[in-house]
C-alpha positions in Angstrom: 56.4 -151.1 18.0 59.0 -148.6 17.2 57.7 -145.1 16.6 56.2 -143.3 19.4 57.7 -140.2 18.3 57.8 -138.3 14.7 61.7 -138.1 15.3 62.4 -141.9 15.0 59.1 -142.9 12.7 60.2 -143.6 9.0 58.7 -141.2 6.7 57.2 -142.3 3.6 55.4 -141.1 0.7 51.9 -142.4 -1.3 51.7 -140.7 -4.5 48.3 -141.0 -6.2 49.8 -139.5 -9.5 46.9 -136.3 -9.3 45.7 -135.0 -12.9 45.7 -131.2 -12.2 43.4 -129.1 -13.9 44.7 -127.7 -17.2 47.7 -130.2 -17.1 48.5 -133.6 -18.9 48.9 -136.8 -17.6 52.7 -136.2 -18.7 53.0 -133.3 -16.3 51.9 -135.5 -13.9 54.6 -137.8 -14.3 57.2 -135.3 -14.2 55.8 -134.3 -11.2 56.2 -137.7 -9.9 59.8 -138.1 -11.1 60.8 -134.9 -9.5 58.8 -135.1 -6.3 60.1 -138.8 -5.9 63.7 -137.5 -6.1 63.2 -134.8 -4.0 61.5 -137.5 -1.2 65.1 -139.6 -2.0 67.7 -136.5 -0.6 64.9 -135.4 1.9 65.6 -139.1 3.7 61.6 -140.4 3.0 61.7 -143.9 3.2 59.1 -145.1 1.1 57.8 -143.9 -2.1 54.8 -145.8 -2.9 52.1 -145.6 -6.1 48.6 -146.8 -6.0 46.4 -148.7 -8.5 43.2 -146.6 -9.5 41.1 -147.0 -12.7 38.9 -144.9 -14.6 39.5 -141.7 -13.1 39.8 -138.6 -14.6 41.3 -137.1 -11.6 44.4 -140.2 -11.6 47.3 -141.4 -13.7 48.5 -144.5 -11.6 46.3 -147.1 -13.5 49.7 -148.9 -15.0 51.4 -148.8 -11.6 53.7 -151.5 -12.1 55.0 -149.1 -15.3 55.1 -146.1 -13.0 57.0 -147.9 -10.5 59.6 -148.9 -12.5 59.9 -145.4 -14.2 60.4 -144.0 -10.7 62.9 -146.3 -9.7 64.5 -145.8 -12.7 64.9 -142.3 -12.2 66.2 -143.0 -8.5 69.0 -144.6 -6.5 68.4 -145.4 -3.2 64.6 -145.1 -1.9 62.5 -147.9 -1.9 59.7 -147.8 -4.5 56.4 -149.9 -4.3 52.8 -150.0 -5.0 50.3 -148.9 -2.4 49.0 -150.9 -4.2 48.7 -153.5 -6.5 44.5 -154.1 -6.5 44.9 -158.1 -6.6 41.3 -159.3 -7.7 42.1 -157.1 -11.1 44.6 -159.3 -11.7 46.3 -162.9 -12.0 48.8 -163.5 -9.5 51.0 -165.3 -11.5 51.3 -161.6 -13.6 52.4 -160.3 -10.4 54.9 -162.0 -9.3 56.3 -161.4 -13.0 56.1 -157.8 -12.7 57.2 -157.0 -9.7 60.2 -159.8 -10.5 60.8 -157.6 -13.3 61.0 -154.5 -11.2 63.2 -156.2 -8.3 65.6 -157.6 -10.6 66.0 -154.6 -12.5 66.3 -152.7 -8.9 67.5 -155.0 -6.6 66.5 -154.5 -2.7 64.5 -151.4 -3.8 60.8 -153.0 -4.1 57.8 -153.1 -2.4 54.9 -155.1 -2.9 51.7 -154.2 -1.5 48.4 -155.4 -2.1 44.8 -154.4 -1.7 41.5 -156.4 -2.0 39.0 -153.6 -3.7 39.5 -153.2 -6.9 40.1 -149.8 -6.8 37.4 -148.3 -9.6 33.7 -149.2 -10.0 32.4 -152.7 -10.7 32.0 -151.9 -14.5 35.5 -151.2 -15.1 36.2 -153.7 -12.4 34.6 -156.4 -14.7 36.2 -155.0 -18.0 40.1 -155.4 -16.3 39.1 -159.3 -15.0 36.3 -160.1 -16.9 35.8 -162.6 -14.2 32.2 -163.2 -13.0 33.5 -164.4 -10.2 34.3 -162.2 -6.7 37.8 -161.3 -6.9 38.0 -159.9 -3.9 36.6 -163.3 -2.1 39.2 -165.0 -3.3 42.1 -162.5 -2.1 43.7 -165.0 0.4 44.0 -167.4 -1.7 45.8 -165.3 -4.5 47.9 -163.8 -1.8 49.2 -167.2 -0.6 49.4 -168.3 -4.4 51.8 -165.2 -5.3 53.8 -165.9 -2.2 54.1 -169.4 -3.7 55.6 -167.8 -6.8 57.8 -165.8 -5.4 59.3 -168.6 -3.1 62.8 -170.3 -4.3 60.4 -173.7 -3.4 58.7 -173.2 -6.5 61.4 -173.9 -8.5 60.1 -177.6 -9.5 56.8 -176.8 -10.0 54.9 -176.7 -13.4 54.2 -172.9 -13.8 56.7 -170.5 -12.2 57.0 -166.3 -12.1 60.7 -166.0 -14.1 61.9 -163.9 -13.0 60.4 -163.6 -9.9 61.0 -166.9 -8.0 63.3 -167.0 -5.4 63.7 -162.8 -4.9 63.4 -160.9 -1.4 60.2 -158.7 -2.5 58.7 -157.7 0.8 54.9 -158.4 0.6 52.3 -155.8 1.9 48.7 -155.9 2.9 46.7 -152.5 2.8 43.2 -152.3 3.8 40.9 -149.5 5.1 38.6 -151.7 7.3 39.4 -154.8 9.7 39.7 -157.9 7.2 43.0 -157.5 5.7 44.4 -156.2 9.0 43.9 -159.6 10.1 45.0 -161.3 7.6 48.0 -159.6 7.7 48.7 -160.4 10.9 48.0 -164.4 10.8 50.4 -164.6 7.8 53.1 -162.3 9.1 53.2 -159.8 6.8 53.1 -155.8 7.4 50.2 -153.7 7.3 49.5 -150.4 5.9 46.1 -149.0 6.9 44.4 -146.2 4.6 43.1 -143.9 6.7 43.9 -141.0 4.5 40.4 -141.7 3.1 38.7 -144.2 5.5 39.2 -143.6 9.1 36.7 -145.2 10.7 38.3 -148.4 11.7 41.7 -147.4 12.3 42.4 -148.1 15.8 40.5 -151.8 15.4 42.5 -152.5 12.5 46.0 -151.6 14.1 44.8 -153.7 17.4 43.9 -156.5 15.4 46.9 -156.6 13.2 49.0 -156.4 16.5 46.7 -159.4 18.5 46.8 -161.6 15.1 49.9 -161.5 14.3 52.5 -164.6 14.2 56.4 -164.2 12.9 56.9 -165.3 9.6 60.1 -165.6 7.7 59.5 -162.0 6.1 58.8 -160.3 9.1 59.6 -161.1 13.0 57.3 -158.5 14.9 54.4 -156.3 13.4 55.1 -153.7 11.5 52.2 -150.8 11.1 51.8 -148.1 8.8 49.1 -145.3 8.7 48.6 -143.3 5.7 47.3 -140.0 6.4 46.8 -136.5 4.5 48.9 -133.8 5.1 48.6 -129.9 3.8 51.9 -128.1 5.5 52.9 -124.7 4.5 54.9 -121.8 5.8 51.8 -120.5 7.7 48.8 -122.0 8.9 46.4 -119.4 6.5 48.5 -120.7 3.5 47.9 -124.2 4.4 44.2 -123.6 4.6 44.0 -122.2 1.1 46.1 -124.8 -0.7 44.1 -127.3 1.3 40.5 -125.9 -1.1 41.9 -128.2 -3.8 42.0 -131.5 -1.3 38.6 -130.3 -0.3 37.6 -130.2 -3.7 38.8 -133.7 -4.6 37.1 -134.9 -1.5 34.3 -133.9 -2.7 34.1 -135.2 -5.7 34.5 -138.4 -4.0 31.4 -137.7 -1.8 29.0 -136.7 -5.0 30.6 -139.6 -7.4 32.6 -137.4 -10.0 36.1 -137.3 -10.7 37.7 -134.2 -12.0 40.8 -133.1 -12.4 42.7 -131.7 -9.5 41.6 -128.0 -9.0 43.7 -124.8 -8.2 42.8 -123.5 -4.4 40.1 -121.0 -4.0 39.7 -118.6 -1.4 37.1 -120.4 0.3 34.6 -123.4 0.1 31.9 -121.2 1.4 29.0 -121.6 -1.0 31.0 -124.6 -2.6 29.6 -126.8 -0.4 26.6 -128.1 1.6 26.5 -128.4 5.1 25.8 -132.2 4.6 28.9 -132.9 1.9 30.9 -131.0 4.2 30.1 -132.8 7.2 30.7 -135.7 5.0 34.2 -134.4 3.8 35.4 -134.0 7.2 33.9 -137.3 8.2 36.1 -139.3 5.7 39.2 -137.2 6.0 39.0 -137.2 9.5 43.2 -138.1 9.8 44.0 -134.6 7.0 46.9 -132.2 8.6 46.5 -129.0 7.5 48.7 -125.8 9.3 52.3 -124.9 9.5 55.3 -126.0 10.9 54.6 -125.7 14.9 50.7 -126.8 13.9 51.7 -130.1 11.9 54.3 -131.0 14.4 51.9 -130.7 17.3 49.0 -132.6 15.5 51.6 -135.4 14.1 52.9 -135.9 17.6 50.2 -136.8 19.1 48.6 -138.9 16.4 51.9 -141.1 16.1 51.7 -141.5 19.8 48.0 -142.5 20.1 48.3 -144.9 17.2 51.7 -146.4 18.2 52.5 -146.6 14.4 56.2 -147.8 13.5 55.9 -146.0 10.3 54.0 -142.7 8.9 53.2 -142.5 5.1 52.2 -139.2 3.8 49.8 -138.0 0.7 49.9 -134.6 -0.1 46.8 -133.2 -2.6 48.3 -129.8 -3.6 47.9 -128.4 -6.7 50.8 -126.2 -7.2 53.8 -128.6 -7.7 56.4 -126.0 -5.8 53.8 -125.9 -2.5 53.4 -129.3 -2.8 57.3 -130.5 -2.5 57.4 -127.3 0.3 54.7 -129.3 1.8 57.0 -132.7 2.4 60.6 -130.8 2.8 58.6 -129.2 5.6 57.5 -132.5 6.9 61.3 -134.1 6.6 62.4 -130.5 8.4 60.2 -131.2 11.4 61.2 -134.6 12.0 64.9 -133.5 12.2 64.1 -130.5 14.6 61.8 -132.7 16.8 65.1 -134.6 16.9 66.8 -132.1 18.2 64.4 -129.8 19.9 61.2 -132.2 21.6 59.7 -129.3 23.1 58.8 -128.5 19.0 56.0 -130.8 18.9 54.2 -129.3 22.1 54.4 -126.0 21.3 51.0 -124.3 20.7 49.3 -123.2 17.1 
């Protein structure tokens, strides 16, 4: 396990591709282009795009598109899907896709996949139209993508060209314990959402660790942790951009998707007691503070999780606060560098 400290961790970034209020889904992608190439000269690792469906507050539903415009409009960071919901589709389209994308970006490519379907089950029906459990079936489809993508494929009847034979590192996200496992028996790395679903963080991570067995991808486990992070140039202003994640939560919490909304000065009279008990529940892994704040808070999380890599998702509505918000993050991780004594110091 190699990061034990925000100065050696890998950085990376999950874009959900937000709808802000008043905007376009257009903007949005701008925003995505821009932020992405911003992540690139920052040094972020990662820059990863999730698969959500009909959701007024999201623009990744094509994320296989998305990807490929954001490599496209990059050079060097690796670009992937955080991820590709695999019960929505057939795994033989997969491995064509994403064959597509790493031919067309060579060693640039992630492949991650999850077993919800990422929407409700009505639009979860309309994108399979399989009456079937999709998600029952996931480690079967995992192992019969893998067995497209493999250069042993090459004699069989139906084969992903192109696809077959390319190095497209395979991911497993989950946000309980089932996938961690799974991960780990077939040797694969793990990403675990707990921006969103932080209850079974530390059991997942353990039993990815206990389960896992080398596999010609991947020789020791490799963990991620997504987590939410609000960082500005002052704790207050961190607070108040973080109304609009609060607001998003939300809307999780009472079933409606809007789009993303501009901060407000406070939640106070926004909220219940009970949906904001229930906000804070869920987000229970969200940053929020300056620089001195985050670092202190980061630290400690990267050191209690023993994570070898930190992905980052930033719900800001105002596009400048939001790239502040990861320069900030790629600042702190060169100071700790330099100056430890950073990530003690008090709020």
């Amino acid at each position: 396990m190699s990061g034990s400290s925000l100065a050696t961790l890998p950085l990376s970034v999950l874009d959900l591709a937000a709808i802000l209020a008043g905007h376009t889904p257009a903007d949005t992608f701008r925003n995505t282009v821009d932020l992405a190439q911003h992540a690139e000269q920052w040094g972020y690792q990662r820059y990863w795009l999730a698969e959500h469906h009909n959701m007024a507050s999201i623009a990744s539903s094509a994320t296989s598109i998305l990807i490929g415009h954001v490599a496209g409009h990059t050079s060097t960071i690796r670009v992937g899907s955080g991820g590709i919901m695999l019960p929505n589709h057939a795994p033989l389209v997969v491995a064509e896709q994403f064959g597509t994308l790493a031919t067309l970006y060579p060693g640039r490519i992630d492949l991650g996949l999850g077993r919800a379907p990422g929407t409700d089950q009505l639009t979860a029906l309309a994108l399979r139209r399989d009456a079937r459990s999709a998600a029952n079936d996931f480690p079967e489809n995992v192992q019969e993508l893998q067995t497209y993508l493999s250069a042993e494929n090459r004699t069989a009847r139906v084969r992903a060209v192109p696809g077959e034979g390319l190095d497209i590192p395979m991911w497993l996200l989950g946000s309980s314990t089932y996938s961690a496992q799974l991960a780990g028996m077939l040797g694969l790395p793990f990403a675990f959402a707990s921006h969103f679903a932080p209850t079974y963080l530390y059991e997942a991570l353990g039993l990815y660790r206990q389960n896992f067995r080398p596999s010609a991808q991947q020789a020791t486990p490799h963990a991620v942790a997504c987590v939410n992070v609000i960082a500005a140039d002052t704790d207050e202003e961190a607070e108040r951009l973080a109304t609009s994640f609060y607001m998003f939560a939300l809307g999780i919490i009472r079933g409606t998707t809007h789009p993303l909304q501009a901060p407000i000065a406070t939640m106070e009279g926004y909220w219940t007691e009970y949906e904001e008990a229930a906000v804070r529940q869920m987000m229970t892994y969200v940053f929020i503070g300056g620089p001195e704040t985050i670092a202190r808070k980061l630290e400690a999380f990267v050191a209690q999780t023993k994570i070898d890599e930190l992905m980052v998702v930033a719900h800001i509505y105002d596009h400048a606060a939001r790239l502040r918000s990861y320069e900030i993050l790629a600042e702190l991780k060169r100071k700790i560098q330099t100056t430890p004594e950073l990530a003690r110091a008090e709020a």
